[in-house]
N, C-alpha and C positions, 0 to 999 in steps of 0.2 A: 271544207277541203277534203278532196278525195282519196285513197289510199297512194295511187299511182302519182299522184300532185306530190303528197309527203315523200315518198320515195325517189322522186326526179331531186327534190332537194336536198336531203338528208344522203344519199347517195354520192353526189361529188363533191360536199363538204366534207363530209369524211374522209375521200382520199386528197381532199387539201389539206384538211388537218394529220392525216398519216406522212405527206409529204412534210410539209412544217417540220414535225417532230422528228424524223429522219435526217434530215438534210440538217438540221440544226443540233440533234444530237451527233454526229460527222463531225463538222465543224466544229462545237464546243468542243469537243475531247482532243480535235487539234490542238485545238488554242490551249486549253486546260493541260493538255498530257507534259510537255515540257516545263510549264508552269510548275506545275505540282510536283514533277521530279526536281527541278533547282529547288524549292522552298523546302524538301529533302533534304537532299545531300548537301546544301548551305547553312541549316539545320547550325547555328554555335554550338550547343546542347545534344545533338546527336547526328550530327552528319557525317558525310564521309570524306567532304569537303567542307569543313566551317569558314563562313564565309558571312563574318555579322553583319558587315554593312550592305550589302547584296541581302541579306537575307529580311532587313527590315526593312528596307524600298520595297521588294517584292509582297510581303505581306501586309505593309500599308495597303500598296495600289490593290492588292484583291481583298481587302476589308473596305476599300471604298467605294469598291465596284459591285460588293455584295451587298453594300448597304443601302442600295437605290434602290428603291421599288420599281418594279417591273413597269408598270403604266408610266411612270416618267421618264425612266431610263428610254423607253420606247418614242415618247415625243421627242426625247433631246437628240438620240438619233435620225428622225427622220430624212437630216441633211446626208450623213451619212449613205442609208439605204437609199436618197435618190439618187448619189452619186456613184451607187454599184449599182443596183438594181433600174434605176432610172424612173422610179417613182417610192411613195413614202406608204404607201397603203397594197394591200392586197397580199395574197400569199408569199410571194416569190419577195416580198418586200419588207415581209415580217420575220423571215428566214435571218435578218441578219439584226435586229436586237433580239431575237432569241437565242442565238447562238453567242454573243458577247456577255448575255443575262446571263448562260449557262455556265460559258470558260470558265468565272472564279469558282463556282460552285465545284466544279469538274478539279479545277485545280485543288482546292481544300481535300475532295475526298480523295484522289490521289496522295498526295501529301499526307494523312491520314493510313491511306491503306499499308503505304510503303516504309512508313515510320512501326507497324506490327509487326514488323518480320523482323525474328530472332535478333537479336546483335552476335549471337554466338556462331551464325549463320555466314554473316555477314565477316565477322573477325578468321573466319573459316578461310572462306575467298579469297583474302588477305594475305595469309599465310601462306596460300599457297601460289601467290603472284601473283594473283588476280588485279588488272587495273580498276581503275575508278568507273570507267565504261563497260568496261567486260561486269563488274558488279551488280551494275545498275541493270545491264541489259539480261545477264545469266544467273543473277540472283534474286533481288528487287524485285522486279516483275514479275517472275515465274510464281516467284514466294507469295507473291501478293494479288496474284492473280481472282482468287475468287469473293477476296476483299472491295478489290477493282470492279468485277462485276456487280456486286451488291448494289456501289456505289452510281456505275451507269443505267443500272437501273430505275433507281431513286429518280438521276436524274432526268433519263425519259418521262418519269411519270410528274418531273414538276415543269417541264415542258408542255406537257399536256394540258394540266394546268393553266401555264404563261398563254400557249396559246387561244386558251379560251379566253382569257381576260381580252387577248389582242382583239377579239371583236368588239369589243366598247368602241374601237376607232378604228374600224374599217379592216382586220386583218387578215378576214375571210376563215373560212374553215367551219367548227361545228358551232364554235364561241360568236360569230358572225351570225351565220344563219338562227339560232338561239335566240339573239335579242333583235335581230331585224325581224322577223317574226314574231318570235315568241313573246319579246316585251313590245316592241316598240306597237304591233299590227294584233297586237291581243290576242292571237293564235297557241294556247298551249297544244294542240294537238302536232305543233309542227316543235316547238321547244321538248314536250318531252320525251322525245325520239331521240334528238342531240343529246342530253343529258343522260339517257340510260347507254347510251353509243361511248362515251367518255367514259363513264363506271366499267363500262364494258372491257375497253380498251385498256383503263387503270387495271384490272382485277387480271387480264390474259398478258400483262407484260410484268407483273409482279412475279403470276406464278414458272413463265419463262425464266426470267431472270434468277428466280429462287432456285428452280431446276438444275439452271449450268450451273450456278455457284456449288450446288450441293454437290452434284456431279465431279466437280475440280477437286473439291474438298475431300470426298472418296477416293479419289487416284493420288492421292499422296501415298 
């Protein structure tokens, strides 16, 4: 297989797999951001609303949802993503058990980030009539912001990840093109293209990532 053959392939898997991870790091932070502020502030132990019974529904369900492994979690949606997407495979179609695989995760580091910000910070706020929303939105976050980032980081990169695996069953991308090739047709000259494209992509969104956070962290 010739340079430009490798290239024709490795070239729009990559921006399927850029798409995947985008579109589905989007969506999980959706999902995940309000998650992860209630399991906060419903906190018994340190919220700004305790709220036990709320608080242990909520952290069942995203301990149950973090306990799947991704490859099942992914078939038992397949009804799911044909019923938004209009089929169970392919890019556009894998977008949507990676982005539910991510929510809880999304939501724990939230809940996490926002649980480090001072209490002394927060009792501040307080004091000086700050509401429970005005807190969240003008303290919370701001505070927690480079914490936040750390954690959306992470998460892109085990996206990256997920969707490599998603090629075992059709998800397309670089984890796609990798084993249709690479394992299945015996070609490593086409597999280890994919796998230094992913290293690659892990290593330039770590050091982004690492950047703004530090960056946030200096402007205090």
């Amino acid at each position: 297989m010739d340079f430009n053959t490798i290239l024709s392939l490795v070239g729009p898997s990559t921006l399927q797999t850029l798409a995947m991870v985008f579109v589905s790091t989007v969506f999980s932070v959706i999902l995940g951001l309000p998650l992860g502020i209630l399991l906060c502030v419903t906190d018994p132990a340190s919220g700004i609303m305790p709220k036990p019974v709320l608080y242990q529904v909520l952290t069942r369900i995203v301990n149950a949802l973090r306990s799947f492994p991704f490859m099942i979690l992914m078939i038992l949606l397949f009804p799911l993503s044909r019923f938004i997407v209009g089929s169970s495979i392919g890019t556009v179609a894998t977008m949507v058990p990676l982005s539910i695989a991510a929510a809880p995760f999304v939501a724990r580091i939230i809940e996490t980030s926002l649980k480090e910000v001072d209490l002394g910070v927060v009792q501040a706020a307080r004091a000086m009539g700050s509401t429970n929303f005005q807190i969240i939105v003008k303290v919370l976050l701001p505070e927690a912001l480079p914490s936040l980032v750390s954690g959306i980081t992470l998460t892109i990169i085990n996206l990256i990840g997920y969707s490599a695996m998603a090629g075992v069953i059709g998800g397309g991308g670089l984890g796609d093109l990798a084993i249709r090739y690479g394992y299945q047709r015996n070609q490593p000259l086409v597999m280890i293209p994919a796998v230094i494209i992913i290293l690659i992509l892990v290593e330039v969104i770590q050091l982004i990532g690492s950047k703004i956070s530090n960056n946030l962290l200096a402007r205090r």
